[in-house]
Backbone as CSV, one residue per row, in Angstrom:
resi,resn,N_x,N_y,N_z,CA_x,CA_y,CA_z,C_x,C_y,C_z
1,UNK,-61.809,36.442,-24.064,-63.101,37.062,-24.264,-64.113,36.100,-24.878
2,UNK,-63.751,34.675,-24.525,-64.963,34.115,-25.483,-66.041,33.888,-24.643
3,UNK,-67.341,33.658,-25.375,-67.969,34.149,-24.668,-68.364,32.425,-23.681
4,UNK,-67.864,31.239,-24.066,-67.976,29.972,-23.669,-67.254,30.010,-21.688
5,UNK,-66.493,30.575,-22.166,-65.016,30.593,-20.731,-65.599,31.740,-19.524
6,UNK,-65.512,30.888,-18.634,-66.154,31.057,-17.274,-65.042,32.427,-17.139
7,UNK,-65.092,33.029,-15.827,-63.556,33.843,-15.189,-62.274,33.320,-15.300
8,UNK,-61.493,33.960,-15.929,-60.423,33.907,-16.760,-59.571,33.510,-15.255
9,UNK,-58.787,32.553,-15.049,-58.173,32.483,-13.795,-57.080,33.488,-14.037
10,UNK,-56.161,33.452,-12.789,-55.247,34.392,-12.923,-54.438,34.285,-11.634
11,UNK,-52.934,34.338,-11.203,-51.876,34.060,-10.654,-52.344,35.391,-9.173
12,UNK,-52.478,34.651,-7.844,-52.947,35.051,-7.118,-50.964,35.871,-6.649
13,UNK,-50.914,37.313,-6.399,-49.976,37.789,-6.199,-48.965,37.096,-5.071
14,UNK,-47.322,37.138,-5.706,-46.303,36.786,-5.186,-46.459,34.859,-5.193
15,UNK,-47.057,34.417,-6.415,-47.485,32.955,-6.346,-46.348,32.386,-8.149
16,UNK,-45.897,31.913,-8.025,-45.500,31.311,-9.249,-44.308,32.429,-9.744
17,UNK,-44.029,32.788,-9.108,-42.929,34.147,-9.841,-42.023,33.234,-10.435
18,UNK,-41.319,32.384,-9.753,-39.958,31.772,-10.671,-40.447,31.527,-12.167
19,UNK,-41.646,30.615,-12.040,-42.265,30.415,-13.750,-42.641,31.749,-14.208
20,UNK,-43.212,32.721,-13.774,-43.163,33.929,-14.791,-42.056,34.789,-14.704
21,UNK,-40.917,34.648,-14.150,-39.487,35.188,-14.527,-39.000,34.336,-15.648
22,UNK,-39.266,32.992,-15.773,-38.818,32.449,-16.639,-39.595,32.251,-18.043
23,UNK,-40.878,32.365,-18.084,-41.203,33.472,-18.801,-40.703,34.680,-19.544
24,UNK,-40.726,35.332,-19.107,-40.463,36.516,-19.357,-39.239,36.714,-19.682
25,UNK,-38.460,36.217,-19.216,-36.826,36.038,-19.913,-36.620,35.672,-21.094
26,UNK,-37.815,34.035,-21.061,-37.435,33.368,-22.787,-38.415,34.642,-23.537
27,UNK,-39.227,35.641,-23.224,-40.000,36.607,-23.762,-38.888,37.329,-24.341
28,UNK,-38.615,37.324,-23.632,-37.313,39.109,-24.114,-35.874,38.352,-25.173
29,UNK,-35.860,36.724,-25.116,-34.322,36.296,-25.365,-35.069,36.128,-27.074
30,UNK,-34.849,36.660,-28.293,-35.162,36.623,-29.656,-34.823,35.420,-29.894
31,UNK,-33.603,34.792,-29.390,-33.062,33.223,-30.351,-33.924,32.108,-29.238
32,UNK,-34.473,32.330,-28.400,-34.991,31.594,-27.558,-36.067,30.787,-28.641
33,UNK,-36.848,31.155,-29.497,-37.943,30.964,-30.649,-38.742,31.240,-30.051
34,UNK,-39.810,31.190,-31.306,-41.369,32.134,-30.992,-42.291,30.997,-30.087
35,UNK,-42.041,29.837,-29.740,-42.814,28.965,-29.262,-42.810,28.575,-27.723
36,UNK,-43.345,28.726,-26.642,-42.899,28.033,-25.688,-44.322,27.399,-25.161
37,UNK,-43.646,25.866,-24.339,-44.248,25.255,-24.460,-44.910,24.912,-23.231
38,UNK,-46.211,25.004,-22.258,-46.026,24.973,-20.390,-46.906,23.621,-20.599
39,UNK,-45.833,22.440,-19.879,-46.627,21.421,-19.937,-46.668,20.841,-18.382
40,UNK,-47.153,19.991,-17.957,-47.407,19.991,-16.507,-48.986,18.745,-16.370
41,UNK,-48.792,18.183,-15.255,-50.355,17.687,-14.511,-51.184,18.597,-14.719
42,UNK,-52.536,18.051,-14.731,-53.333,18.425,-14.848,-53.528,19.133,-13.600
43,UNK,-54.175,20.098,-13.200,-54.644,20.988,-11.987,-53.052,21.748,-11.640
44,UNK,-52.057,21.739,-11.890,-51.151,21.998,-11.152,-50.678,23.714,-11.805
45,UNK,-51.737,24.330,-12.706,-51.717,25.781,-12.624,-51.649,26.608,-13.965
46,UNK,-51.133,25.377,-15.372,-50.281,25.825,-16.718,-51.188,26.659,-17.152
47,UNK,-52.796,26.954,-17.023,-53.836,27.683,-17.452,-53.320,28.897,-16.872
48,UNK,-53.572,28.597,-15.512,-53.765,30.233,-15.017,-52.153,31.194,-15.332
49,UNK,-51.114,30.412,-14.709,-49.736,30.860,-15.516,-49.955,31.659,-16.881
50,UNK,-50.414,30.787,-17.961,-50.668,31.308,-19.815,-51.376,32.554,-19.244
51,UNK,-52.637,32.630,-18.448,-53.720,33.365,-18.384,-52.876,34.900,-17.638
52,UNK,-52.369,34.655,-16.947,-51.686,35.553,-16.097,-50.232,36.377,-17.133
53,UNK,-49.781,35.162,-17.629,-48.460,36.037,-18.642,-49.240,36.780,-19.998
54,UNK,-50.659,36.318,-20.774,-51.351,37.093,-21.489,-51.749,38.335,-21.059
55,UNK,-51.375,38.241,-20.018,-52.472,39.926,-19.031,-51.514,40.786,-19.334
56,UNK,-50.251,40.072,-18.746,-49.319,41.135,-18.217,-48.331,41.184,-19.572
57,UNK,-48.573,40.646,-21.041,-47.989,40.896,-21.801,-48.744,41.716,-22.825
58,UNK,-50.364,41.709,-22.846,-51.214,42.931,-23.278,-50.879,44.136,-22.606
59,UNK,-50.817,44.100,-21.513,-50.933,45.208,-20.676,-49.080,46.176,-21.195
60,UNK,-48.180,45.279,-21.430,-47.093,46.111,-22.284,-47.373,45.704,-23.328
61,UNK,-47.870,45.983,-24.149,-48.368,45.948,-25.925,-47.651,44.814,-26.489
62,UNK,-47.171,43.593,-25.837,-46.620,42.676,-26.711,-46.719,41.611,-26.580
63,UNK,-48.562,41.238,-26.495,-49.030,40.286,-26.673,-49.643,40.122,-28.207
64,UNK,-49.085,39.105,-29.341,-49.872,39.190,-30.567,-51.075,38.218,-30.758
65,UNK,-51.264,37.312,-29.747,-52.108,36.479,-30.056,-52.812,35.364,-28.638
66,UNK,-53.826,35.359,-28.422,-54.163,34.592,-27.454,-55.526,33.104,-28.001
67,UNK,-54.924,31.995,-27.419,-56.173,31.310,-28.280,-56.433,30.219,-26.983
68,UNK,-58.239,30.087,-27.206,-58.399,29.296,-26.174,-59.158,28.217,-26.491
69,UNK,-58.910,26.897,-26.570,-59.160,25.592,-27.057,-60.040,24.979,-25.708
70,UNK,-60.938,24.552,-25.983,-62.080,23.385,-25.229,-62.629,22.189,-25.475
71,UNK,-61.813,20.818,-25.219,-62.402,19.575,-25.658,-63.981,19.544,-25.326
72,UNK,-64.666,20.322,-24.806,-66.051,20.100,-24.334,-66.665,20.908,-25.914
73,UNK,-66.466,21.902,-26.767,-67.360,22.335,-27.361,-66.494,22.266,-28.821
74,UNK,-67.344,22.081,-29.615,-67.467,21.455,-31.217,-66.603,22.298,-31.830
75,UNK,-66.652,23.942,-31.588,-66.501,25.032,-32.197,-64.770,25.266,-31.752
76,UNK,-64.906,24.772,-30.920,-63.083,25.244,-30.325,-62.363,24.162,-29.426
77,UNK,-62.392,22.611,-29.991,-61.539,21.685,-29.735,-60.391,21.263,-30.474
78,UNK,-60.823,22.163,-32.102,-59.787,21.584,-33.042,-59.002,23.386,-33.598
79,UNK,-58.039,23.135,-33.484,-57.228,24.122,-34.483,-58.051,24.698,-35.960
């Protein structure tokens, strides 16, 4: 919702399922830890993936936190 960020991308249906099964598995596994990490090339999707597992983990009430970082603006490049 900020108000900087263009349309929120988002996982065009039946596209990336293996990564959001795997997802969603380390979601549900407790000893898995609270951290996971989607690293990848640049363009090759890790936004819209995050963007797409935030939807669908609000949408069952167990999303606690979403944060969105921008090397372009002053206000939200640094932690």
């Amino acid at each position: 919702d900020a108000s900087e960020r263009g349309d929120p991308p988002k996982c065009h249906p039946d596209t990336r399922i293996a990564v959001q099964d795997s997802l969603k598995a380390w979601r549900s596994d407790r000893a898995a830890g609270p951290i996971r990490l989607i690293s990848g090339w640049a363009g090759t999707g890790k936004t819209t993936v995050a963007q797409t597992m935030a939807e669908h983990w609000a949408k069952e009430g167990q999303l606690a936190g979403s944060f969105f970082f921008s090397r372009s603006s002053e206000e939200r490049s640094d932690t």
